[in-house]
Each structure stands twice: as C-alpha cells, then as structure tokens.
C-alpha positions as CSV (number, residue, x, y, z in Angstrom):
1,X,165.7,246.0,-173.8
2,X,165.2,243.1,-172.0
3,X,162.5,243.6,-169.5
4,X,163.6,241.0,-166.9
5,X,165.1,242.9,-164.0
6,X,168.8,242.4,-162.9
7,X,170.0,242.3,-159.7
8,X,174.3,241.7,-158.7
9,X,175.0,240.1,-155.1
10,X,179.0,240.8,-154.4
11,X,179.9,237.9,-151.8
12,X,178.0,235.3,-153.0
13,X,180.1,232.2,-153.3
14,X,179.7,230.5,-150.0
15,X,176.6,228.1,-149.8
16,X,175.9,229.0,-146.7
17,X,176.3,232.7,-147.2
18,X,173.9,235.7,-146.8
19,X,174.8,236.5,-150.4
20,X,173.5,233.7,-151.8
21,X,170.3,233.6,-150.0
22,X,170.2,237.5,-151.4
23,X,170.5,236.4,-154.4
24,X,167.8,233.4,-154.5
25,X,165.5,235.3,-153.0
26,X,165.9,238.2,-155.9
27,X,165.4,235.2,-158.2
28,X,162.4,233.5,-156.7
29,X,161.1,237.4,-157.3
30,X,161.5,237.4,-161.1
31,X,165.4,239.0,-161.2
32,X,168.0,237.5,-163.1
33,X,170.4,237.5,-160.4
34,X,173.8,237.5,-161.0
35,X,176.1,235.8,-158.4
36,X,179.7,237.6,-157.9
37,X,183.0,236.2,-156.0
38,X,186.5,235.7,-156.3
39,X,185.7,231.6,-156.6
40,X,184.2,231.6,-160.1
41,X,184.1,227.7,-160.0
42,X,182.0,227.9,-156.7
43,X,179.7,230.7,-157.7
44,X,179.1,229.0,-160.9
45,X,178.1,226.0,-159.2
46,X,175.8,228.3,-157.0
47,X,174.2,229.9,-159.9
48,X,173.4,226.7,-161.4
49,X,171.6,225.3,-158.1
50,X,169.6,228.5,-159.1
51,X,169.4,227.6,-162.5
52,X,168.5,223.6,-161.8
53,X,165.4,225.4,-159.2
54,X,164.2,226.9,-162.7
55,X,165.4,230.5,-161.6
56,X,167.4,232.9,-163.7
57,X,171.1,232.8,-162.6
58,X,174.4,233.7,-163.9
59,X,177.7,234.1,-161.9
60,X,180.5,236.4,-162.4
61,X,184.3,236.4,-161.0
62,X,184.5,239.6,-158.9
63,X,187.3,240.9,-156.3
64,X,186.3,243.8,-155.1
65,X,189.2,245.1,-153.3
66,X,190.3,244.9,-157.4
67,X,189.0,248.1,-159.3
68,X,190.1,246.7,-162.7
69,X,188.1,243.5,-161.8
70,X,185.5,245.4,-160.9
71,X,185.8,247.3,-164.2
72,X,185.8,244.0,-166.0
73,X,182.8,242.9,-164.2
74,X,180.5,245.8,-165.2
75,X,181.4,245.1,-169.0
76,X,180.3,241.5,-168.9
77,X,176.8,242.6,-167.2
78,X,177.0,245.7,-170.1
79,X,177.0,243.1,-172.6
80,X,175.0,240.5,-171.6
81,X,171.7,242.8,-169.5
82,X,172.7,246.4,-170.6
83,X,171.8,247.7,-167.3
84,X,171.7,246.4,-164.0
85,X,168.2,247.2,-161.6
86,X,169.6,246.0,-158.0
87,X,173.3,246.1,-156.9
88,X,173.9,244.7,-153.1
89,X,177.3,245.3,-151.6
90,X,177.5,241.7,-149.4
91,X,180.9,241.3,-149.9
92,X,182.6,241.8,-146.2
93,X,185.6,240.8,-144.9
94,X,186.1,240.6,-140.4
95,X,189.2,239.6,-139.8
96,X,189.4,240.8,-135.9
97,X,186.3,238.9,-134.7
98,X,188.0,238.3,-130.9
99,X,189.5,241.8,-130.6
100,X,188.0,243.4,-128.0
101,X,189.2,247.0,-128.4
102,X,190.2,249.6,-130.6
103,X,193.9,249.5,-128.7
104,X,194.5,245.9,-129.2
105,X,193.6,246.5,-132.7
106,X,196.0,245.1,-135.6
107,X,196.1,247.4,-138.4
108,X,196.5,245.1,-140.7
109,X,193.7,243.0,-140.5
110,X,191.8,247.1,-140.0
111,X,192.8,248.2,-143.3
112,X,191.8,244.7,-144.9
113,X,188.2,245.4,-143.5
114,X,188.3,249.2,-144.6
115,X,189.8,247.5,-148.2
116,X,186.5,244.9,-148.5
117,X,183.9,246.8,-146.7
118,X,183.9,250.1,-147.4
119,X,186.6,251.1,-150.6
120,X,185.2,247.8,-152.5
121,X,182.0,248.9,-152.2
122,X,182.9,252.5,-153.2
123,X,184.7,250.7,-156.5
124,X,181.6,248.7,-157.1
125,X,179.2,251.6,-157.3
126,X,181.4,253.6,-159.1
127,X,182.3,250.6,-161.8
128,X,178.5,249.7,-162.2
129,X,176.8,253.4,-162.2
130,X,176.5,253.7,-166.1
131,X,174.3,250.2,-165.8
132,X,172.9,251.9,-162.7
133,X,171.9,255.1,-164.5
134,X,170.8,252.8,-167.4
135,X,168.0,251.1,-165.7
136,X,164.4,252.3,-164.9
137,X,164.9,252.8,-161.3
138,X,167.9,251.0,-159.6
139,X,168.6,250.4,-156.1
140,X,171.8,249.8,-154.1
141,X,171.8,248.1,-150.6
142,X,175.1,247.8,-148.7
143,X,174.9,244.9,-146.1
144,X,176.1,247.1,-142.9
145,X,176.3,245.3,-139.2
146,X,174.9,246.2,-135.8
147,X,178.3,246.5,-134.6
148,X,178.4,250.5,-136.4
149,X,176.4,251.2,-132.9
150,X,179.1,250.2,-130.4
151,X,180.6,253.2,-132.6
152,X,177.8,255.5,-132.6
153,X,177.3,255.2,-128.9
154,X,180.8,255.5,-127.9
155,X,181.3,252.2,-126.4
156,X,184.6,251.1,-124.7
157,X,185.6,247.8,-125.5
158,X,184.6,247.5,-129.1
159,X,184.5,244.1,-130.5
160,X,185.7,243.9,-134.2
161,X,187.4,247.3,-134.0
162,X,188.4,247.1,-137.7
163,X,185.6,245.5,-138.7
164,X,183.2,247.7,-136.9
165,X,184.3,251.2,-138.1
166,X,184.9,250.1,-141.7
167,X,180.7,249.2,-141.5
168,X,180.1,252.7,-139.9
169,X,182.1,254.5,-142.7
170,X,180.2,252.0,-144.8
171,X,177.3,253.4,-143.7
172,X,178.8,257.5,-144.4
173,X,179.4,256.5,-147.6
174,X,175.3,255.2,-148.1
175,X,174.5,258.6,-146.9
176,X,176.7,260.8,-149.4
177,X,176.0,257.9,-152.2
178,X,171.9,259.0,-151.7
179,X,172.3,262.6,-151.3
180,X,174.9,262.4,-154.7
181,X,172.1,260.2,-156.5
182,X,168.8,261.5,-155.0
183,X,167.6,263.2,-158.2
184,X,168.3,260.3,-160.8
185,X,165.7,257.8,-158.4
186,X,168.4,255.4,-158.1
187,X,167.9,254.7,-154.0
188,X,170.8,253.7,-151.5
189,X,170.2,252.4,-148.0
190,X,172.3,250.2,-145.6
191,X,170.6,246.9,-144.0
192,X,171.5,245.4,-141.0
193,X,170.7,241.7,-142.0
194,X,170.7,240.9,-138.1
195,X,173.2,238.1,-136.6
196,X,173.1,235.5,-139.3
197,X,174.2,231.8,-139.1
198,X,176.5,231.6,-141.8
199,X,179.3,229.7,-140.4
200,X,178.2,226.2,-139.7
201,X,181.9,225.3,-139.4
202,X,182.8,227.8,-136.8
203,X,180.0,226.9,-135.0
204,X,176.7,229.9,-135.0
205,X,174.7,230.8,-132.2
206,X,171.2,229.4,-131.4
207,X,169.3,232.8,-132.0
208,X,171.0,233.6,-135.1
209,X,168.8,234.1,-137.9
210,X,169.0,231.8,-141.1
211,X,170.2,233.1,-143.9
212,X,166.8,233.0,-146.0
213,X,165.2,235.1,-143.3
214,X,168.1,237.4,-143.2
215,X,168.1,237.9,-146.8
216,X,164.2,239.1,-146.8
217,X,165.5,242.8,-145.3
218,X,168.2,243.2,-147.8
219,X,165.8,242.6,-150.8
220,X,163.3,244.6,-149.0
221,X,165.8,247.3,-149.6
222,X,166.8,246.3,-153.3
223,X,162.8,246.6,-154.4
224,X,161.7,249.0,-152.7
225,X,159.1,251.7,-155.2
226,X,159.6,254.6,-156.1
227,X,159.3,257.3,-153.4
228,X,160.8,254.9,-151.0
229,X,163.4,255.8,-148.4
230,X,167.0,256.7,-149.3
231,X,170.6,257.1,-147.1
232,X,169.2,255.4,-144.3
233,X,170.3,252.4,-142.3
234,X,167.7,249.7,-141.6
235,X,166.3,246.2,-139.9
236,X,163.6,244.8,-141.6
237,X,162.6,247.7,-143.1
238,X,162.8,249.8,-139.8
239,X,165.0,252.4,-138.9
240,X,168.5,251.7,-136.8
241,X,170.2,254.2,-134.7
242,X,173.8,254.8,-135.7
C-alpha cells in the first residue's frame, strides 16, 4: 500500500474557500489531498495550483446532497489510494444569512441547509467508511459554526435559523458518529473554524480570520494521534460549549 497519507476536503472549489486552504495545508503536511466539489473544472484547476506548488493533489466531482455521487466518489479514491486517512466534511450551504429568527424562517432554504450540512455529511461518511476502516487510523472533522450556541443557549432571535440548527444536529451526528466508531480508532470531532473571510465579493468583516489560519484548527483535528479526543466540538484545539 501506498504509504502517503490521504486526506478528502468536501467544499473545496472556491479559491477563496476554507476548503481549499484545508486542503493545502494537509498537503504542505505530506497528504495527498484530494479536492471535492460539484465544479470539477474549478477544483481541477485548484488541485493543480497544488500540484504547480509541488504538493500532491487530485480533485474529484462530488455533490453531496447526491448519495450515488457520493458513492461514485468513494470508488475513484478506492481505485486510485485504496483507503482514505482524513475525511473533512467543509461542504456547507447558508442560505438564510439575514433571517433573524426561527419564525421568519423559510423552510425551504431550512431543509437545503439540513440537505448540505448535515444529511450530506451523513452520506459522505457512510459512502467512504470501507476506505475509512481501510486505513491505519483515520480521522473525520465536520466544519461546524459558532452559530450551534445561539441554539444551545436558547437565544431568541437566532440568526441563520436553518443554517444554525442544521450545524447543531451536525454536531449530534459527530457525537453518535464517535461513540459508533470509538473501538476501530477512526476519531470524529466537529471544528469551529472561527468567522472566516471567505467572501471577498460579499464584502467580510475586518476581524475575520483568513482562511489559512482558519484551516490550522480543522487539520489539527484531521491529524490528531492516537488517543486523541473524539465526539467533541472544538476552536483551535479547545473545547466549545454547545
């Protein structure tokens, strides 16, 4: 077997992206990382700015609210690594970022952030468990958001309604993922990557953090050793409430 490590970022076709600072920073690391989005042209083009750095970098179409893509993204990683070390769950979609409350919600744009966040996820890990399984000792990271505490704390006038409770269940589903994995050594922790400046077009807020130094909490979490924490939901490698 090959000994160079793999690692799959969901969501990484946006230059500007968390995803595919994940996934360069995995590389500069010595992980083949494998780009995944539903622009295969764009990925590609992302993987070989990788490539043209001298990392190792491949890119892969992949929908995720698409189980049979999913499916057909697992074989193509089964054929070309055999097993797959790091799988991070970036992929996110927010389509009610100026609701302001669970009552002004559309549930539309709701069930299109449960669809991404939290059952594409679920299909991910399911699809790519066998390469999970397959590999010395595997990690998954699901890229939560702070907004799961305006949740947790019972908050009136919750921004991202949708959005915000798809990340919480996200981060139920890291829980019962660890406790249904915690004897194979294959850990599974949320990260809160912090508020990133990923939209340049949109405009992003002076303190928000750039995507390179976001990215350093999500790989913590996809390299962590063995005996390292599982089913928990973290910042930089510490502890969040909620």
């Amino acid at each position: 077997m090959n000994e160079t490590p793999v690692a799959l970022v969901t969501g990484a076709s946006r230059p500007h992206g968390l995803g595919f600072a994940v996934a360069r920073e995995l590389a500069t690391r010595g992980y083949h990382a494998v780009l995944a989005g539903r622009d295969l042209d764009r990925t590609r083009a992302l993987a070989g700015k990788l490539v043209a750095e001298g990392l190792t970098a491949s890119a892969v179409r992949l929908d995720v609210t698409d189980p049979a893509d999913a499916a057909a993204c697992a074989e193509s990683v089964r054929s070309t690594a055999g097993r797959l070390d790091a799988l991070v769950n970036n992929a996110a979609a927010m389509p009610d970022f100026t609701t302001l409350s669970v009552l002004d919600a559309d549930l539309t744009e709701a069930r299109t952030a449960y669809s991404v966040d939290v059952l594409g996820a679920w299909a991910v890990v399911q699809a790519f468990l066998p390469l999970l399984r397959a590999a010395p000792a595997a990690r998954i990271v699901n890229v939560s958001s702070a907004a799961v505490t305006q949740i947790a704390a019972g908050t009136t006038g919750v921004r991202s309604p949708g959005y915000s409770l798809a990340k919480y269940a996200l981060n139920a589903l890291t829980g019962s993922l660890a406790a249904e994995l915690r004897d194979t050594g294959i850990l599974v922790n949320a990260v809160d990557p912090g508020s990133v400046a990923t939209h340049p077009e949109r405009g992003d807020d002076a303190d928000d953090r750039s995507p390179a130094e976001a990215a350093l909490g999500v790989v913590w979490a996809a390299t962590l050793p063995a005996g390292g924490p599982t089913g928990g939901f973290f910042l930089d490698g510490r502890p969040v409430a909620g």
